[in-house]
C-alpha positions as CSV (number, residue, x, y, z in Angstrom):
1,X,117.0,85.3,109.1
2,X,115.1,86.4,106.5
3,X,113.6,89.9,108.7
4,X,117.3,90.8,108.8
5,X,118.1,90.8,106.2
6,X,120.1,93.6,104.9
7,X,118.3,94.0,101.2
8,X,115.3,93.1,102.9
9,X,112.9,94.8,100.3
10,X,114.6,93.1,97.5
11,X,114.7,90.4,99.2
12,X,111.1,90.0,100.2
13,X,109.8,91.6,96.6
14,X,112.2,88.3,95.2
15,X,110.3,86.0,97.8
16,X,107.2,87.0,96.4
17,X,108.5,86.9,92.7
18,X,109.5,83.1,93.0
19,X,106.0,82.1,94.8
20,X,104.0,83.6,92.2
21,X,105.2,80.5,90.7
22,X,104.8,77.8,93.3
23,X,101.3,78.6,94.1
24,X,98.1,76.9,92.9
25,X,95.8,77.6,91.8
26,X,96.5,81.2,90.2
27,X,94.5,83.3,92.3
28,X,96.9,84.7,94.7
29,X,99.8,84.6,92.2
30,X,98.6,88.3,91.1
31,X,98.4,89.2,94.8
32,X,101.6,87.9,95.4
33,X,103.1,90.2,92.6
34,X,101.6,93.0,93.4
35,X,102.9,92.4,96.8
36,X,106.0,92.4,95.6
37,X,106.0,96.1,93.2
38,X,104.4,96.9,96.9
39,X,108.0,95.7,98.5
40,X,110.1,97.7,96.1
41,X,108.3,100.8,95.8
42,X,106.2,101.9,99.0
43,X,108.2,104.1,101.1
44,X,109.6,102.6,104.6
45,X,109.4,106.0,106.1
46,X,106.3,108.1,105.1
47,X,102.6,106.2,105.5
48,X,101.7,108.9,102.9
49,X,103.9,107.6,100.4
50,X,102.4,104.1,100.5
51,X,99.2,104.0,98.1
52,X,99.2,102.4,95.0
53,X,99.1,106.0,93.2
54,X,102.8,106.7,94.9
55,X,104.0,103.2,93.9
56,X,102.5,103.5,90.0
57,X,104.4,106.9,89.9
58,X,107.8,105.5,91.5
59,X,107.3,102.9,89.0
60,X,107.0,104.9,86.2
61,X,109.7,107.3,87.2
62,X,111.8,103.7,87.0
63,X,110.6,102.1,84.1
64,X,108.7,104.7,82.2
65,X,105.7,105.8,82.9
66,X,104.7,105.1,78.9
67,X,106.1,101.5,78.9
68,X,104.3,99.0,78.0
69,X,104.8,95.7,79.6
70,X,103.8,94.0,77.0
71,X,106.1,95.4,74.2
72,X,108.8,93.6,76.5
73,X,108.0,90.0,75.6
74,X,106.9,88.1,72.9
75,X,103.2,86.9,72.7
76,X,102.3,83.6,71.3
77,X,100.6,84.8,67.9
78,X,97.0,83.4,68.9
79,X,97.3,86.4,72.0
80,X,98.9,89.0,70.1
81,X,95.5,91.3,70.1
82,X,96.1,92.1,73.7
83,X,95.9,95.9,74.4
84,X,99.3,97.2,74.8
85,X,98.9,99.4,77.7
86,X,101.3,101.8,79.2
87,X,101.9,101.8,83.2
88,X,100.3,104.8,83.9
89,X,97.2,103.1,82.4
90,X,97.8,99.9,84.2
91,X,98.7,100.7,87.2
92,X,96.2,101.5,89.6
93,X,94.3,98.6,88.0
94,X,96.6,96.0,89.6
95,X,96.3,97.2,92.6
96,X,93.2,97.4,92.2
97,X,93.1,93.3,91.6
98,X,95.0,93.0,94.4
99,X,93.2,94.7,96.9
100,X,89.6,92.8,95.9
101,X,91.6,89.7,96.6
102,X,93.3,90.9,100.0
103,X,90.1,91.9,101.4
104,X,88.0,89.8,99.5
105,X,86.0,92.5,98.0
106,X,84.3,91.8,93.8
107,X,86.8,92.6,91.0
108,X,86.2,96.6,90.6
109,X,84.5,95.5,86.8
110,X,82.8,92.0,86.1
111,X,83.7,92.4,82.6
112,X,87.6,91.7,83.7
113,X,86.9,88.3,83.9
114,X,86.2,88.2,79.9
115,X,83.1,87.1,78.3
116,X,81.5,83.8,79.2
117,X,82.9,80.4,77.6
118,X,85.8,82.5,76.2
119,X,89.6,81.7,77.7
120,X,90.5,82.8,80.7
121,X,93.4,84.6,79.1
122,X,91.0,87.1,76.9
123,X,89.9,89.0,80.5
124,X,91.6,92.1,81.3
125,X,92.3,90.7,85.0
126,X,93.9,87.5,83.7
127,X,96.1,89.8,81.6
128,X,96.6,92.7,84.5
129,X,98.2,89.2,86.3
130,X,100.3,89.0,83.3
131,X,101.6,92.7,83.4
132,X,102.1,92.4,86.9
133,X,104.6,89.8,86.8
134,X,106.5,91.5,84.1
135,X,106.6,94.7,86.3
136,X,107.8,93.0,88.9
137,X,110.8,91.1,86.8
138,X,111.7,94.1,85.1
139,X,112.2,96.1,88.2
140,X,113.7,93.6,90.1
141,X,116.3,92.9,87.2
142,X,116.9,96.6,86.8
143,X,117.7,97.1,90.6
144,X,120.1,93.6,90.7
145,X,122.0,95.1,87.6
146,X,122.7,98.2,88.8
147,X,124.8,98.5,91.9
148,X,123.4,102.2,93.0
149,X,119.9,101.8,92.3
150,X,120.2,98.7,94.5
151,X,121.6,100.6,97.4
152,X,119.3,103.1,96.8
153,X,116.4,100.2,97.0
154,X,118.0,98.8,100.5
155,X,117.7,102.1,102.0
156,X,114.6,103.4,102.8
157,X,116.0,107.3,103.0
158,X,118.1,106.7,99.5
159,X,114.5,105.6,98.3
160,X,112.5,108.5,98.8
161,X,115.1,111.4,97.9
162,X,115.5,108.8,94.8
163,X,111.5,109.5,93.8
């Protein structure tokens, strides 16, 4: 069963990867993301090492806190004026997103959304969406490549001494 599993925060943070994709319409795919950087990077063993300020830093310390999730894909050239932002810029605003969706509270700015009539894709939440799944992907391929960092991820003891 899948709350046995013996990756299990993997295995979840991959559950929530794949129905980010499945989901319509694309309102909880950016929850579902974020739920899954949530997965990877909370602790299992201290409440106080749970926030999204802990899991931005643990993700930092893992990817670079300068990185820029955009530098690591190619835009189409119509989209290539999006800020490039690094995590530690980011970060809090994704979970941010997600928490206005999980308890149904406004998005923190209304000017997220972009400017009326414009594409969907010009707001900064459309894009934090974005950045979110390319967090997640990047993690998750960096744990699946590396056979200590994915111990390290299965074990929630491993994972704090780790950060």
């Amino acid at each position: 069963g899948s709350w046995e599993h013996l990756a299990l925060p993997i295995h979840r943070a991959m559950i929530f990867f794949c129905r980010g994709y499945a989901v319509r319409p694309d309102d909880p795919i950016q929850f579902l993301w974020a739920a899954g950087l949530d997965c990877l990077y909370a602790s299992k063993l201290d409440r106080n090492k749970q926030g999204s300020r802990e899991i931005c830093s643990r993700m930092g310390k893992l990817l670079g806190a300068v990185m820029k999730p955009y530098d690591e894909v190619s835009l189409p050239e119509h989209q290539e004026g999006r800020k490039k932002l690094p995590i530690e810029v980011i970060g809090l605003d994704i979970f941010k997103l997600r928490n206005a969706f999980a308890h149904g509270l406004p998005i923190p700015d209304a000017s997220w959304l972009g400017a009326l009539g414009r594409p969907l894709q010009e707001g900064y939440a459309y894009q934090l969406l974005e950045q979110t799944e390319i967090l997640l992907r990047l993690s998750l391929l960096k744990i699946l490549e590396d056979q200590r960092l994915f111990e390290t991820f299965t074990d929630g003891t491993k994972l704090d001494s780790y950060f």
